[in-house]
C-alpha positions as CSV (number, residue, x, y, z in Angstrom):
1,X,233.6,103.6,145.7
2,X,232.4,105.4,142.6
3,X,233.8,108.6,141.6
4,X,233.0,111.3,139.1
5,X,234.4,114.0,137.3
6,X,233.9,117.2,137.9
7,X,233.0,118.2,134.1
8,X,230.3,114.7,133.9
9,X,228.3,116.8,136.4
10,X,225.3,118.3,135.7
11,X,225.7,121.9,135.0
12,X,222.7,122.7,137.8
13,X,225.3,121.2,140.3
14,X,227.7,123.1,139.0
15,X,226.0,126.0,139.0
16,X,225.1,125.2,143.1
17,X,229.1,124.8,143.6
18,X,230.7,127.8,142.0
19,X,228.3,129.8,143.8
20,X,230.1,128.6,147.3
21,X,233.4,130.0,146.2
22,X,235.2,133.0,146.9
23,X,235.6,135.5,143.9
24,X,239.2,134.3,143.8
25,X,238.5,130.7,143.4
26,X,236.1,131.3,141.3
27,X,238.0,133.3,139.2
28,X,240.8,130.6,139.1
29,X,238.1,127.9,138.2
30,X,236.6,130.1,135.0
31,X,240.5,129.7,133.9
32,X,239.8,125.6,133.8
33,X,237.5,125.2,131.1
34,X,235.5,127.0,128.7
35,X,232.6,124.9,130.5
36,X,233.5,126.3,134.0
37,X,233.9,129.6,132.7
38,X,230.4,129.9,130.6
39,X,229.2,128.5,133.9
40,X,231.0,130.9,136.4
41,X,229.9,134.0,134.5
42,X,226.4,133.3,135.4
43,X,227.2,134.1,138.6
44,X,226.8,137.6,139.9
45,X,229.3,139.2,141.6
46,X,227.4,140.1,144.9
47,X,230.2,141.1,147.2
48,X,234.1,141.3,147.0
49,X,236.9,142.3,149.5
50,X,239.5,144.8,147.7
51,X,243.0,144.8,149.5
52,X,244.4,147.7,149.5
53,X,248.3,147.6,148.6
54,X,248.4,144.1,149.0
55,X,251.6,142.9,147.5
56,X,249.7,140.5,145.1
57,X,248.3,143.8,142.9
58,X,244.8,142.1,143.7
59,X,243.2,145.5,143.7
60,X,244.5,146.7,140.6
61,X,243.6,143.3,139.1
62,X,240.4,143.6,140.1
63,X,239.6,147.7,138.6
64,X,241.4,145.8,135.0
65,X,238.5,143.5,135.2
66,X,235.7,146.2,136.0
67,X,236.9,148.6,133.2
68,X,237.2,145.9,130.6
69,X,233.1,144.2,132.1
70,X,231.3,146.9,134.2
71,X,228.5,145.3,133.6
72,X,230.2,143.1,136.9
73,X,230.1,146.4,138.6
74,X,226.6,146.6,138.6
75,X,226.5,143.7,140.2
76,X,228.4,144.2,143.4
77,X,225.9,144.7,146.4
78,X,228.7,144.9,149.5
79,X,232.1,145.8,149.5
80,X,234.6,145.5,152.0
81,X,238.1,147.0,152.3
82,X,241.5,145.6,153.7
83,X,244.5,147.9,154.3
84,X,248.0,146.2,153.6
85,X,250.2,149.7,153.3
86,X,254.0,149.2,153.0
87,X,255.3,149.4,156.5
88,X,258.7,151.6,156.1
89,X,260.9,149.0,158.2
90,X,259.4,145.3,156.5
91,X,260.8,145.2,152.7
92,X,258.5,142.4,152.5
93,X,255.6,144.6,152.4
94,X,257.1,147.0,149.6
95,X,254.3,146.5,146.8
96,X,256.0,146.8,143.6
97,X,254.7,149.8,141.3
98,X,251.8,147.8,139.2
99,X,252.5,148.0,135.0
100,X,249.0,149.0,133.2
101,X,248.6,146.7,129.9
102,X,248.7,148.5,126.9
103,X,245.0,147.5,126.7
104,X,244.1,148.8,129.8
105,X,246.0,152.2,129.2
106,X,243.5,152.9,126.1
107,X,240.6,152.4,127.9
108,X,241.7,154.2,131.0
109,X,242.2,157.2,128.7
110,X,238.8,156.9,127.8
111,X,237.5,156.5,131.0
112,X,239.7,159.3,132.2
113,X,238.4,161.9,128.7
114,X,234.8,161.3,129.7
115,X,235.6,161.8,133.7
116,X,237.2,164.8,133.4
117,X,235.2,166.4,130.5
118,X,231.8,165.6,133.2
119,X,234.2,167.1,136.1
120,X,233.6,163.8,137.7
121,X,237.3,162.9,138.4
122,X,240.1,165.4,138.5
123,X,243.2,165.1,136.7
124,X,245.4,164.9,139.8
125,X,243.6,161.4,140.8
126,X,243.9,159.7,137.6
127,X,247.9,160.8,138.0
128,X,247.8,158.6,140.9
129,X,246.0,155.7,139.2
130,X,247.9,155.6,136.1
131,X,251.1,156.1,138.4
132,X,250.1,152.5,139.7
133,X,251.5,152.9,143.2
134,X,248.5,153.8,145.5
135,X,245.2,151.5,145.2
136,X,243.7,153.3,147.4
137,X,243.3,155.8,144.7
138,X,241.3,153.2,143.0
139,X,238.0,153.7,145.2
140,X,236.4,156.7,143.5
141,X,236.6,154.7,140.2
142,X,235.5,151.2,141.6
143,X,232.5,153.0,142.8
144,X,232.0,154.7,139.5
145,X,230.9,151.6,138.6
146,X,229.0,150.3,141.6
147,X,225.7,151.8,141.1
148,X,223.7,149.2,142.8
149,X,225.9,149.0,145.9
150,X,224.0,148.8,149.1
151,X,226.6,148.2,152.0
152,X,230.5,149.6,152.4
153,X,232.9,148.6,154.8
154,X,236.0,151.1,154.6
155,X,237.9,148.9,157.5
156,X,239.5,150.7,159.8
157,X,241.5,153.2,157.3
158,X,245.7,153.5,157.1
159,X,245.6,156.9,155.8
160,X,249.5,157.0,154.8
161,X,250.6,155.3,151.7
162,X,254.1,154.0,153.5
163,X,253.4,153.0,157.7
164,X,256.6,154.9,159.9
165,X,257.4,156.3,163.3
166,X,259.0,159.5,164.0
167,X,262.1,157.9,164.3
168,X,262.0,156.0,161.1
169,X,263.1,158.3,158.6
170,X,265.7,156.7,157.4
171,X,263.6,153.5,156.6
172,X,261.1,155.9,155.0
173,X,263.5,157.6,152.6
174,X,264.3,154.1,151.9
175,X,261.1,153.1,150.7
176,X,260.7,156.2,148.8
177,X,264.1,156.1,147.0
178,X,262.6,152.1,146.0
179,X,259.0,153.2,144.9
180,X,259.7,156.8,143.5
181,X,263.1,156.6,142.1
182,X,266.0,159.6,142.7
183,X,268.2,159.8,145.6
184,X,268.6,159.3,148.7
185,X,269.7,163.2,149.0
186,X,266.2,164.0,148.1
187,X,264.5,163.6,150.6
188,X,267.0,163.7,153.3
189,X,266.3,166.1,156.6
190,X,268.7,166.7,159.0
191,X,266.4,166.9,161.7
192,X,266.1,163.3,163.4
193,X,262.5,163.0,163.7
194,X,261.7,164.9,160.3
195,X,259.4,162.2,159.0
196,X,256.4,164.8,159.3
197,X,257.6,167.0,156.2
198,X,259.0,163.8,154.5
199,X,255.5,162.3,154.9
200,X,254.3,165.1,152.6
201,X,256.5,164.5,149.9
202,X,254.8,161.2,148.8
203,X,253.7,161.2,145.6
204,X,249.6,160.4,145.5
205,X,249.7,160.4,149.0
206,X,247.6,163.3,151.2
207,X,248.3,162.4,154.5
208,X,245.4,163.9,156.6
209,X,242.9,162.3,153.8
210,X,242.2,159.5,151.7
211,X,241.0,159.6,147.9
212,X,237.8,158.1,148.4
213,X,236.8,160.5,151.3
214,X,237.7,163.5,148.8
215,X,235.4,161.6,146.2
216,X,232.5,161.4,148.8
217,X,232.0,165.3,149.4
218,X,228.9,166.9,147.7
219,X,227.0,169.8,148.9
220,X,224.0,168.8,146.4
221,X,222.6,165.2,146.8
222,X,222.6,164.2,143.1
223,X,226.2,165.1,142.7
224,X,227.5,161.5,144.2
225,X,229.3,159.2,143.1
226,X,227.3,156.2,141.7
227,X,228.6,154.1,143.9
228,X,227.1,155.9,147.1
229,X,223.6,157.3,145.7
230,X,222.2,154.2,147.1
231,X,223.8,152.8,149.8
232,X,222.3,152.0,152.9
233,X,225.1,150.7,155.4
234,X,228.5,152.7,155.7
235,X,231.8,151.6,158.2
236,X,234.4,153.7,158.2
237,X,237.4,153.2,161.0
238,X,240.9,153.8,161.7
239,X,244.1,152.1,162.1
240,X,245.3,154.2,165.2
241,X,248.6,152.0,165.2
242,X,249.9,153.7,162.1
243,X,249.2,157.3,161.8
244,X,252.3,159.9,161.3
245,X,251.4,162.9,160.7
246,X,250.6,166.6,161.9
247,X,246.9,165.8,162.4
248,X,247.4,164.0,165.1
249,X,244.1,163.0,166.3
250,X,242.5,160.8,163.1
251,X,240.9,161.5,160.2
252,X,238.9,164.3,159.7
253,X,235.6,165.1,161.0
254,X,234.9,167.5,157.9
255,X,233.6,164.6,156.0
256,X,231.0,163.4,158.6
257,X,228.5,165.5,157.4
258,X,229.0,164.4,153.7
259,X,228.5,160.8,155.2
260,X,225.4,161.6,156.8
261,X,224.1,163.2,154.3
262,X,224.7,160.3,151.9
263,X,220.7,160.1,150.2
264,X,219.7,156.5,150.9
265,X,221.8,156.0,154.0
266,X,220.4,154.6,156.7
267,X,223.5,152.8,159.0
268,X,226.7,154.4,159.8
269,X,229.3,153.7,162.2
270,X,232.3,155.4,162.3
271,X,235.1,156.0,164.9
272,X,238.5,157.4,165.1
273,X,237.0,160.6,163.6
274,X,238.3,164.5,165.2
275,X,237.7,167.6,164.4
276,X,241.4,169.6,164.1
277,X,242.6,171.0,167.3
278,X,239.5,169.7,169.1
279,X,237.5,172.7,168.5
280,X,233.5,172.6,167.4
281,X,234.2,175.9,165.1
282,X,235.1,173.5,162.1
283,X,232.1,171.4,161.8
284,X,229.7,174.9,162.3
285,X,231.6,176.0,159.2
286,X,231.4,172.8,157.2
287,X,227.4,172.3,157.8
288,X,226.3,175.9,156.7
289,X,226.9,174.5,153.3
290,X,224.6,172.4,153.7
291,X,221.4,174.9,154.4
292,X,218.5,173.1,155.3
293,X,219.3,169.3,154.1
294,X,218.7,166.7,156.5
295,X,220.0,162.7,157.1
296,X,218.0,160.0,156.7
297,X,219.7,157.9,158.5
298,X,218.3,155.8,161.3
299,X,221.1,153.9,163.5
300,X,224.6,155.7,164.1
301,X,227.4,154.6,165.7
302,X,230.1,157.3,166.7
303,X,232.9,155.6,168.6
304,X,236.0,156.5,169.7
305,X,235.2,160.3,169.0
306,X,237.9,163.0,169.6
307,X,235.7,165.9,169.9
308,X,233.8,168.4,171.9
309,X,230.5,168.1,172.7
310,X,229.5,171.3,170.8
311,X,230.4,169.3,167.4
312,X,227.9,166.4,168.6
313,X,225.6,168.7,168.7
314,X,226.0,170.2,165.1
315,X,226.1,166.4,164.1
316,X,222.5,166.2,165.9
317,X,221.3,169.0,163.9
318,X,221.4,167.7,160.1
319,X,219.6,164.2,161.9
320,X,215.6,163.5,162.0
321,X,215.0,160.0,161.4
322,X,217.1,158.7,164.1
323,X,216.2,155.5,165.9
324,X,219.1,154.6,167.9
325,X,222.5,156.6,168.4
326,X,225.3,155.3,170.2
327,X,228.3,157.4,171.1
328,X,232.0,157.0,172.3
329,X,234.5,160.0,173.3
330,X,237.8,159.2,173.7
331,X,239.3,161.0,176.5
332,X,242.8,159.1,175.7
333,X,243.7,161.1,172.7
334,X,242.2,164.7,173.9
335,X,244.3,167.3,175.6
336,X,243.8,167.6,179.3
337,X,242.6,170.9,178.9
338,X,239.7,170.3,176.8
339,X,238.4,166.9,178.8
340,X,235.6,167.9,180.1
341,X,232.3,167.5,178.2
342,X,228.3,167.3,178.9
343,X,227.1,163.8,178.0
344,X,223.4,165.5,178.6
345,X,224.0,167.8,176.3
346,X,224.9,165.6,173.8
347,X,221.7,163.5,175.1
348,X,219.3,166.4,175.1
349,X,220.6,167.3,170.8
350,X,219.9,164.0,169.7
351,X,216.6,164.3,171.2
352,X,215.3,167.4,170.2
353,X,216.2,166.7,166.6
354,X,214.8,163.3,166.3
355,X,211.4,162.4,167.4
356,X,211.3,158.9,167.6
357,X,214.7,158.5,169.7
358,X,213.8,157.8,173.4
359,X,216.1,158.1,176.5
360,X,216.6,154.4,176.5
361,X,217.6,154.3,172.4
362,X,221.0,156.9,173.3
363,X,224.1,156.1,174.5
364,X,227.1,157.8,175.7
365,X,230.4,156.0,176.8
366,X,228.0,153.1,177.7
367,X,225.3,154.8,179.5
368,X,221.7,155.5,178.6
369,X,219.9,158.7,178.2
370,X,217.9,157.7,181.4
371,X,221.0,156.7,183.4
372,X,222.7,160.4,182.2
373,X,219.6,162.4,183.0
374,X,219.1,161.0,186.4
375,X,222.8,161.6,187.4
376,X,222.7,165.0,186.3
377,X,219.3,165.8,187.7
378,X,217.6,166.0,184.6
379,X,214.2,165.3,183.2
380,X,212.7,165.4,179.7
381,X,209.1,165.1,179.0
């Protein structure tokens, strides 16, 4: 049996295998050689997973890399995100504050000068990056540099930096006292289920939004980040296993419209989204801001929606280009007294605003236009 070593080959082959590997492998196999490494840098970058909070800093090693090559930014085509928060009863999950290199701290400053001086970034956010506790904070500046990025996949979102129950509080202090520093008596609250005010003393943390949905609002279409000018696929989830907080329904429905009005978007599937209180009064507020923009986007998923069918409607509005819409109320998490809704209604919106959508092309809770309209005696011509 002959054998060979892996540095005889010929650098084609090479080439052929480092493409196969996963950014971390290949990251690990740049670190053999300086032959693997010339060769592993002619490898784009194409698509990476960035784990949020992991305990392994992986996300913050990652953002060291981009600041010191964004050329490697440029690069990146689809991005997907994992959530690993610190769970307030597992220690084991307790991501230890990550230290900035001295190296890294000078350009950050940079960075941060030119950000702030272009009112790009505002100072409170690069308090939370330099703070090195929450990654998620790290989004807005990863896609800074992510110009030619075509597809996001946000996961299904864990919008508190530390995962507790009402009853945890004491667990929660815990974590806090470990991440944060002071005492114990800092945080304390008599009541037994005070975790909601506790919740809202995390530093970095806003626990009814995340950084990168704050990043993603513009009422003008050239005001986006680079990193969402030209994308063209958009998830964005939730984890409904570990909210804790006062907005009890999910995350906010305010930033659908800044989603569908993203200017090269075309996909977008979203769930776990609700307007506050369940009312439709919200979203007519957000979208007058808006005037007379429109989406471009072609193929929406809404599922697992906790709102009225008044908001749907408004949601119809700003759409044109529609092709196929697909739709998903959650009656679970609404209050009794607002359960009723008008699937046809919903129906009829998406069809008057879209002229190529057909009965057939809209779904709600798993029904067709056709099958809605001909239980509710309907007909559209």
């Amino acid at each position: 049996m002959t054998t060979c070593h892996l540095l005889a080959l010929p650098q084609e082959l090479l080439l052929d295998i480092f493409q196969r590997l996963d950014y971390a492998d290949l990251a690990r196999s740049k670190r053999v050689s300086k032959q693997f490494n010339k060769i592993a840098e002619c490898i784009p970058l194409t698509s990476y997973t960035f784990k949020i909070d992991h305990v392994n800093h992986s996300a913050w090693k990652f953002i060291s890399y981009i600041i010191r090559n964004p050329d490697v930014g440029k690069q990146l085509k689809q991005f997907r995100v994992e959530w690993h928060r610190r769970i307030a009863t597992d220690k084991r999950t307790w991501t230890e504050q990550w230290k900035w290199s001295p190296g890294d701290l000078e350009l950050l400053e940079i960075i941060k000068e030119n950000t702030l001086e272009a009112e790009i970034f505002g100072s409170a956010l690069w308090e939370v990056i330099e703070d090195g506790i929450n990654s998620e904070a790290l989004l807005p500046l990863l896609l800074y540099y992510t110009e030619n990025l075509e597809s996001l996949d946000l996961g299904d979102v864990q919008l508190h930096l530390i995962i507790c129950e009402l009853d945890m509080q004491r667990h929660l202090i815990e974590a806090m006292v470990h991440l944060f520093g002071g005492e114990y008596s800092n945080y304390d609250d008599p009541d037994p289920y005070g975790t909601y005010p506790i919740v809202y003393q995390v530093p970095g943390d806003i626990p009814s939004a995340l950084w990168v949905q704050i990043y993603s609002l513009s009422e003008d279409k050239e005001d986006y980040l680079p990193g969402l000018k030209n994308l063209k696929r958009l998830r964005h989830g939730l984890d409904d296993e570990t909210r804790c907080t006062i907005y009890t329904w999910g995350w906010q429905a305010y930033f659908l419209p800044y989603l569908l009005l993203l200017p090269q978007l075309e996909e977008l599937e979203v769930n776990g989204f609700s307007t506050q209180a369940m009312t439709n009064s919200i979203l007519q507020e957000d979208l007058e801001v808006f005037e007379d923009r429109k989406s471009n986007i072609k193929r929406l998923v809404m599922h697992d929606g906790r709102m009225l069918d008044g908001d749907f409607e408004l949601i119809a509005s700003i759409t044109e280009k529609l092709e196929r819409v697909s739709i998903e109320i959650n009656l679970d998490k609404m209050p009794a007294h607002l359960l009723f809704y008008d699937s046809n209604r919903i129906v009829e919106s998406f069809l008057k605003h879209n002229e190529k959508l057909t009965l057939d092309d809209i779904k709600v809770d798993g029904e067709s236009g056709s099958e809605i309209q001909a239980q509710s005696g309907t007909v559209t011509l």
